[in-house]
C-alpha positions as CSV (number, residue, x, y, z in Angstrom):
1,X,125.0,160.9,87.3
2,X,123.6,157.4,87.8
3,X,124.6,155.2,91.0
4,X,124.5,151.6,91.8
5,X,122.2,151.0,94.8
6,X,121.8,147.3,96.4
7,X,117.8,146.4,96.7
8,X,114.9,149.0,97.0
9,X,114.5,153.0,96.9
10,X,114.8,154.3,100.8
11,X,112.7,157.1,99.6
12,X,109.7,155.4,98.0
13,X,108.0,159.0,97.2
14,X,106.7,159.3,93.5
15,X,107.1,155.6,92.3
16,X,104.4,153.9,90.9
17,X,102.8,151.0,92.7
18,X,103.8,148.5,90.4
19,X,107.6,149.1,90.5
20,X,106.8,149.1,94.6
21,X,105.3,145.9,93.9
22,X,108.1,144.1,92.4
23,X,110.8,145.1,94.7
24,X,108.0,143.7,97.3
25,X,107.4,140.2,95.5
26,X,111.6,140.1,94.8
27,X,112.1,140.8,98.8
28,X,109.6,138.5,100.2
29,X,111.8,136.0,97.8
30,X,115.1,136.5,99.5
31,X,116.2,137.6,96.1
32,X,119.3,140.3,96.2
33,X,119.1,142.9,93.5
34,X,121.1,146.1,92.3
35,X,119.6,148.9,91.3
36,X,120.0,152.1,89.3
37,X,117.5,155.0,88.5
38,X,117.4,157.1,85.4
39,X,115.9,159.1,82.9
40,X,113.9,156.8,80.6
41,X,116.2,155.3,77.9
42,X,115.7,156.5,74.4
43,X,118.5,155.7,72.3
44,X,121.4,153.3,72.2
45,X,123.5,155.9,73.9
46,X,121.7,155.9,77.1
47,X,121.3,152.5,77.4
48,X,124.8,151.8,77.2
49,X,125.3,154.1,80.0
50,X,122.8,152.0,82.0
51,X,124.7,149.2,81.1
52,X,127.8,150.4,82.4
53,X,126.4,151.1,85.6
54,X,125.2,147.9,86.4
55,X,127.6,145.9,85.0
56,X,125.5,144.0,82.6
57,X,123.5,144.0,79.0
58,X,120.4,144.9,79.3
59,X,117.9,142.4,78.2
60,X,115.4,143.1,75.2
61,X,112.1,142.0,76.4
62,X,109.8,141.6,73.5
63,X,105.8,141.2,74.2
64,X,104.9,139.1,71.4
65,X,101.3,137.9,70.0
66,X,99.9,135.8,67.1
67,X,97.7,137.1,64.3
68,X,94.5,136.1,66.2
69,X,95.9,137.6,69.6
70,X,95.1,133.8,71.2
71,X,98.5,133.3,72.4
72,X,101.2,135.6,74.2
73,X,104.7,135.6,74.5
74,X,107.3,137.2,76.5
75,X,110.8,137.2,74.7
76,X,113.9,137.7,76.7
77,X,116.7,137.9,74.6
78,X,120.4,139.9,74.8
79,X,120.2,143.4,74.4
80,X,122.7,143.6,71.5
81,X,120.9,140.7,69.0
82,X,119.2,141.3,66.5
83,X,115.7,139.7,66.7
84,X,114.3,138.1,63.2
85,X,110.4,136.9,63.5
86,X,110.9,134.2,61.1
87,X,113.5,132.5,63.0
88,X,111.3,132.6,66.5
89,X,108.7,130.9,64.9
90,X,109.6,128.1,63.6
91,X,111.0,126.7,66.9
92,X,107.5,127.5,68.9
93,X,105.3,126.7,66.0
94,X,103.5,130.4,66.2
95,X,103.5,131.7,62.1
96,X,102.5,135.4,61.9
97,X,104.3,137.0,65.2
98,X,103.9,140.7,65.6
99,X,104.4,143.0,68.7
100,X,101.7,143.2,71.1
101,X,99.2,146.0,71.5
102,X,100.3,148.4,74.4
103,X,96.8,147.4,75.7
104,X,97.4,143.9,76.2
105,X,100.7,144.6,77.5
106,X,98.7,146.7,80.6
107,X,96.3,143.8,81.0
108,X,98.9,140.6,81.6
109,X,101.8,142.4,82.7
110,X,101.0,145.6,84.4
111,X,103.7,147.3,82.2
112,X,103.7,150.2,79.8
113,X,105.4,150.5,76.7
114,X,109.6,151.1,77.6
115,X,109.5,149.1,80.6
116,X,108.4,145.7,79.3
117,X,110.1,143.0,81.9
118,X,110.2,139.4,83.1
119,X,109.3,140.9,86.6
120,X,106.2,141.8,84.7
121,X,105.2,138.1,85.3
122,X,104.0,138.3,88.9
123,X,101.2,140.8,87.4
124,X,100.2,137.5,85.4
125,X,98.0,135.2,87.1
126,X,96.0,133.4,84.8
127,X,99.5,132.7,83.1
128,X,98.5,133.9,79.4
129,X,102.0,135.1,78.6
130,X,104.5,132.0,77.4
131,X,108.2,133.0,78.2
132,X,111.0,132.2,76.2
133,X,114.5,133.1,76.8
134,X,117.7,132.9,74.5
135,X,120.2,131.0,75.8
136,X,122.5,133.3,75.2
137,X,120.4,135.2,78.1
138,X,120.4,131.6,80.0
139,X,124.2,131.5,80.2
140,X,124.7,134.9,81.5
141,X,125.7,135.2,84.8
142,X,123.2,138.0,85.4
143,X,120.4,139.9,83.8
144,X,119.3,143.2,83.4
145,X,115.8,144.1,83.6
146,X,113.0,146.8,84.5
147,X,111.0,146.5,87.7
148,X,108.0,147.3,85.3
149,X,108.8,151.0,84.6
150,X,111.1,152.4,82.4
151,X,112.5,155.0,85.1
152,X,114.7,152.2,86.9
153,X,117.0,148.7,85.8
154,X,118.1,145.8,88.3
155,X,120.9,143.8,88.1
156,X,119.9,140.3,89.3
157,X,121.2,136.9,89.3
158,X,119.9,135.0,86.0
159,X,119.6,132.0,88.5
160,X,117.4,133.2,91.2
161,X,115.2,134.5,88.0
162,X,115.1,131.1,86.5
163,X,115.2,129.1,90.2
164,X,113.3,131.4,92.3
165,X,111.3,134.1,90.6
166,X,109.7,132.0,87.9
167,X,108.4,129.1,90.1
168,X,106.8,131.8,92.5
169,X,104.5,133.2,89.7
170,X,104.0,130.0,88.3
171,X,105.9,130.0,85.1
172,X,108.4,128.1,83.4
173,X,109.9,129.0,79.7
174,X,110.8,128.0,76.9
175,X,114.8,128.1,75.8
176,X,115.0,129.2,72.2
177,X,118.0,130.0,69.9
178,X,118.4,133.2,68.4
179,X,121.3,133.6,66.1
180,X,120.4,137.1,65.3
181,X,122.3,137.4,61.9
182,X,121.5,138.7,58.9
């Protein structure tokens, strides 16, 4: 049975450094958090029960990458639309997006396959990885995200993401519109 915890594990025994890390960097920002742990998420069924507990969608984080692997991009987009590569690139003038390797994933972000995140961005110093966020995501009250493993979600304010978070690793994004339809 999952519970809704507010901020960081009391017991920080067998948790990788990197989720450490994040509830670190989102501490040192003043920036509130819920928190739920779990069993990795492999089907719909589970994440809907993560949902529940937090009280919000999930985001799907997408690692994207062009054909030549020169650019980078972090997608953050609601966990129920559908994502169509066509209609991404047209409106950041990238032809030819594809998932990222897991590799490159480990060297920007600090994050393995399962727990891609926007909290992954602290991990990115040399600020390789664009973001770009639906506004679907944008007009969301809150978000729902990893703190870079797959093992745990937070429920934070979209706001202090956009306001707070993003200005302390040095990134901005891009808004894009994804209708998600066939």
């Amino acid at each position: 049975m999952m519970e809704l915890y507010k901020g960081r594990p009391e017991n920080t025994e067998g948790r990788l450094p990197r989720e450490l890390r994040t509830y670190d960097f989102l501490d040192d920002l003043s920036i509130t958090y819920c928190r739920t742990d779990h069993e990795p998420a492999t089907n719909m069924a589970a994440c809907e029960e993560i949902d529940a507990v937090l009280g919000v969608t999930m985001c799907k984080n997408l690692f994207l990458c062009n054909r030549q692997k020169t650019s980078f991009y972090l997608l953050l987009m609601p966990g129920d639309k559908k994502f169509k590569t066509k209609e991404l690139s047209s409106q950041i003038g990238s032809a030819r997006l594809s998932f990222a390797e897991p590799a490159d994933m480990l060297k920007y972000l600090d994050i393995e396959p399962g727990a891609v995140s926007v909290m992954g961005l602290m991990n990115d110093r040399e600020h390789a990885v664009q973001l770009l966020i639906d506004e679907d995501v944008l007009r969301s009250e809150d978000l729902g995200c990893h703190p870079c493993v797959c093992t745990s979600s937070l429920r934070i304010k979209t706001a202090d993401v956009v306001d707070r978070f993003l200005p302390a690793t040095g990134h901005s994004y891009t808004m894009v519109r994804l209708l998600g339809e066939d």
